[in-house]
C-alpha positions as a printed Julia matrix, in Angstrom:
65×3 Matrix{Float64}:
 -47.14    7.54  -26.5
 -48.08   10.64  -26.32
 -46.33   13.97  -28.25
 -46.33   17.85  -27.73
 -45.4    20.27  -29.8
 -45.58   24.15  -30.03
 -45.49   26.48  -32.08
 -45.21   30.3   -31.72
 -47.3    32.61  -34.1
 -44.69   34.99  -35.33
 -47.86   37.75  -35.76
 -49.29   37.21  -32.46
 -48.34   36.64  -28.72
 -50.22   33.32  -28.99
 -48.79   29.77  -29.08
 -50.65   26.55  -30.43
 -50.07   23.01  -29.39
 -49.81   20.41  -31.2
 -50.59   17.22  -30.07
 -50.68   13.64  -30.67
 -51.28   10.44  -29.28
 -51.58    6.71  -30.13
 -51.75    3.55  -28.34
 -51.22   -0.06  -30.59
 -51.69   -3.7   -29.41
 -51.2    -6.85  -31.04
 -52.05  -10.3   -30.52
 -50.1   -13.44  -32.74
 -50.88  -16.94  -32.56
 -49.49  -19.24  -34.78
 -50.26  -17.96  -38.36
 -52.53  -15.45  -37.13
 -52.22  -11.9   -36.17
 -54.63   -9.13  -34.69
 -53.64   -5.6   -34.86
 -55.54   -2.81  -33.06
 -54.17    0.99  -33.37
 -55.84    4.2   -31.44
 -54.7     7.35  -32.36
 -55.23   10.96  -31.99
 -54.5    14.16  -32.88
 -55.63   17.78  -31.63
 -54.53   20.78  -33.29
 -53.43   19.49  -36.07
 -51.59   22.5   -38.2
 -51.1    24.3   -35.32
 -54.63   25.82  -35.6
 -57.63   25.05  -32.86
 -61.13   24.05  -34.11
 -62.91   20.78  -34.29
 -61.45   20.62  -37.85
 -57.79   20.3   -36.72
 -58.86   17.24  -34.37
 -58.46   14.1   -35.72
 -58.98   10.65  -34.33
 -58.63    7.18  -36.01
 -59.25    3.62  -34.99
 -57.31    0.48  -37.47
 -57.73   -2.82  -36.99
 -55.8    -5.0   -38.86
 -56.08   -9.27  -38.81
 -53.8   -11.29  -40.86
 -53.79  -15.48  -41.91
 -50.41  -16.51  -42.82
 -50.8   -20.2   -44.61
């Protein structure tokens, strides 16, 4: 999934995208479940710069008894 957004500086003639991405899989078998989420995000605030990007990886495993 991937999502765009824009937004128009009111001060400027310049225009900042947002944007944002993930991709999630699972896996279940029986009682147990494996959970694996990718996600992105550049521009973050509307504002460039390496400190706007973000990126984060979860992985999740559950036991149910």
């Amino acid at each position: 999934m991937v999502i765009i957004i824009t937004n128009q500086n009111k001060k400027s003639s310049t225009n900042t995208e947002l944007e944002a991405s993930s991709v999630q899989i699972a896996y279940s078998a029986g009682g147990l479940s494996i959970r694996l989420a990718d996600a992105t995000i550049d521009n973050q605030n509307y504002q460039t710069g390496t400190a706007n990007s973000r990126d984060a990886t979860t992985l999740s495993v559950a036991l149910a008894f």
